[in-house]
C-alpha positions in Angstrom: -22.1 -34.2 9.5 -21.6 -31.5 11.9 -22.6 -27.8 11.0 -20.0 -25.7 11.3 -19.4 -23.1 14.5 -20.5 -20.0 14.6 -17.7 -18.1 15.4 -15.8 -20.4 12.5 -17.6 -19.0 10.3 -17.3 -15.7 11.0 -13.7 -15.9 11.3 -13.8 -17.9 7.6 -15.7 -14.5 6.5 -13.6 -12.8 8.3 -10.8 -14.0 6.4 -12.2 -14.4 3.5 -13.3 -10.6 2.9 -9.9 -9.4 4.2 -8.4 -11.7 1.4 -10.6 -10.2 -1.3 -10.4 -6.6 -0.1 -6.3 -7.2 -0.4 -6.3 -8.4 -4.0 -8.9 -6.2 -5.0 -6.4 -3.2 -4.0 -3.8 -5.1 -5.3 -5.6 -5.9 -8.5 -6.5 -2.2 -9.4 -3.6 0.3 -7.9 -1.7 0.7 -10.2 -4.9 2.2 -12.6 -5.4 5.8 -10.3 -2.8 7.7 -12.1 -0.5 9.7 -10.9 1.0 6.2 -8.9 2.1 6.9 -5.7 0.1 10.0 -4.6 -2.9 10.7 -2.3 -4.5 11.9 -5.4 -4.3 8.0 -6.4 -5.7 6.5 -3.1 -8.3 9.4 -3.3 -8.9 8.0 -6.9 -9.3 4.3 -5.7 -11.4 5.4 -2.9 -13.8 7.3 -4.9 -13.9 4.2 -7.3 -14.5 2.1 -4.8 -18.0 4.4 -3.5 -19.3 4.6 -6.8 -18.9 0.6 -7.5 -20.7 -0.3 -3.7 -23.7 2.3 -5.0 -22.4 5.9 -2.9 -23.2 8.8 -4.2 -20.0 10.8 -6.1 -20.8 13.7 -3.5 -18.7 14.9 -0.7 -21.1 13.7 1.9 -21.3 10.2 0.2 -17.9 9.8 0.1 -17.4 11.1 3.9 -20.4 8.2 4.6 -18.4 5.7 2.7 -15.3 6.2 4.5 -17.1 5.9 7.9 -18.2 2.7 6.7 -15.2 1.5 6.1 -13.5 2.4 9.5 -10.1 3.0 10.4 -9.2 -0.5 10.6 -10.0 -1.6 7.2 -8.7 1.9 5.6 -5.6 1.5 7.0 -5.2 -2.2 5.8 -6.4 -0.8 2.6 -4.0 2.0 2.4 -1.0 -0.2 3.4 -1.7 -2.4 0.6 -2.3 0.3 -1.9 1.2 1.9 -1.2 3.4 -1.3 -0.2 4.6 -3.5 -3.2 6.4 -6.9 -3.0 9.4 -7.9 -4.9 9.6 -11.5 -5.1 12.0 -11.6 -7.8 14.5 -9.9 -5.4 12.8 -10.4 -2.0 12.4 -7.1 -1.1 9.7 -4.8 0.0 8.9 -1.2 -0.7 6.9 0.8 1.7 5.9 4.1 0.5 2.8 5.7 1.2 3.1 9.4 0.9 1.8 10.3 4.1 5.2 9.4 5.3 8.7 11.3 5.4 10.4 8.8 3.8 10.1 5.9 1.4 11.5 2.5 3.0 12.9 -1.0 1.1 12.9 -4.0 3.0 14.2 -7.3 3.0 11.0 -9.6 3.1 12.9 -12.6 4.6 16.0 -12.9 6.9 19.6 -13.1 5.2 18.3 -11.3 1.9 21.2 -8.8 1.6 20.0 -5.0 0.8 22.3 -2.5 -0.2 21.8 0.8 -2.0 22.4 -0.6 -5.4 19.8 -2.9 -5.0 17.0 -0.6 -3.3 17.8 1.8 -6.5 16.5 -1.0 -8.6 13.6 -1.6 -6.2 12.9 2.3 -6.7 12.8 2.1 -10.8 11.1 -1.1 -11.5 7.9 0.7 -9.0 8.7 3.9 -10.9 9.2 6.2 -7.9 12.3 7.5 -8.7 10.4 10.7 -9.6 9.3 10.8 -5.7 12.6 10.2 -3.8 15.3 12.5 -3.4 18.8 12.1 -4.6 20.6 8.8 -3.6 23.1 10.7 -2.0 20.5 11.4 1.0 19.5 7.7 1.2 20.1 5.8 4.3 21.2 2.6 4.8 19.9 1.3 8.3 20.0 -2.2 9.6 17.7 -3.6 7.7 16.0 -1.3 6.2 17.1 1.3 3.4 15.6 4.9 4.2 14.9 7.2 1.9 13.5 10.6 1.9 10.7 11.5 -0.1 11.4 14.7 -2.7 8.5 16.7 -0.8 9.8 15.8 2.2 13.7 16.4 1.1 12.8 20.1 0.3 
């Protein structure tokens, strides 16, 4: 039996912690209230630190997020705000960083509209983050819509 290659393993580990980083994201967003802010990926973060043994102080925290890099933050982050709609096929990007809040198809020929991004926008509850529908955009394939903070 051959042992496996080095650098297969490491890309299997690789993998396999990117995997479990994702669902573990996935798995606990929606539990740092209020959804949708920085004060929630703040939350998760700090979560996070405490659970891998940090220290709950400022320079803890600023260690932890060395740690992780800019890579794996950002993975993390686009995760945390991004949320698959399979029943309709669409996407919803809205990390509040951004200007604006975008729905996607998540496969070609899924028809998007504004109707249908409205629904997107209630059933993830961020109507209360998005200005009025009358400022949304409909682009090629992607609905555009302006966050309230940024609308103002």
């Amino acid at each position: 039996m051959n042992s496996m290659d080095s650098a297969d393993a490491t890309g299997l580990q690789a993998t396999l912690f990117d995997f479990s980083i994702a669902e573990l994201v996935r798995q606990h967003r929606e539990s740092f209230q209020p959804l949708w802010t920085a004060e929630s990926w703040v939350k998760l973060l700090i979560w996070l630190s405490l659970n891998c043994g940090s220290s709950g102080d400022e320079a803890g925290m600023a260690r932890f997020v060395e740690a992780l890099g800019p890579s794996l933050t950002t993975r993390m982050r686009r995760v945390f705000f991004e949320r698959e709609l399979e029943a309709l096929d669409l996407q919803v990007m809205a990390d509040p960083a951004e200007q604006q809040v975008l729905v996607l198809p998540m496969g070609p020929g899924v028809p998007l509209d504004l109707e249908r991004a409205a629904t997107v926008i209630e059933q993830v509850q961020l109507q209360g983050h998005v200005a009025d529908r009358s400022r949304w955009q409909q682009l090629d394939a992607v609905v555009a819509i302006p966050r309230l903070e940024a609308a103002t």
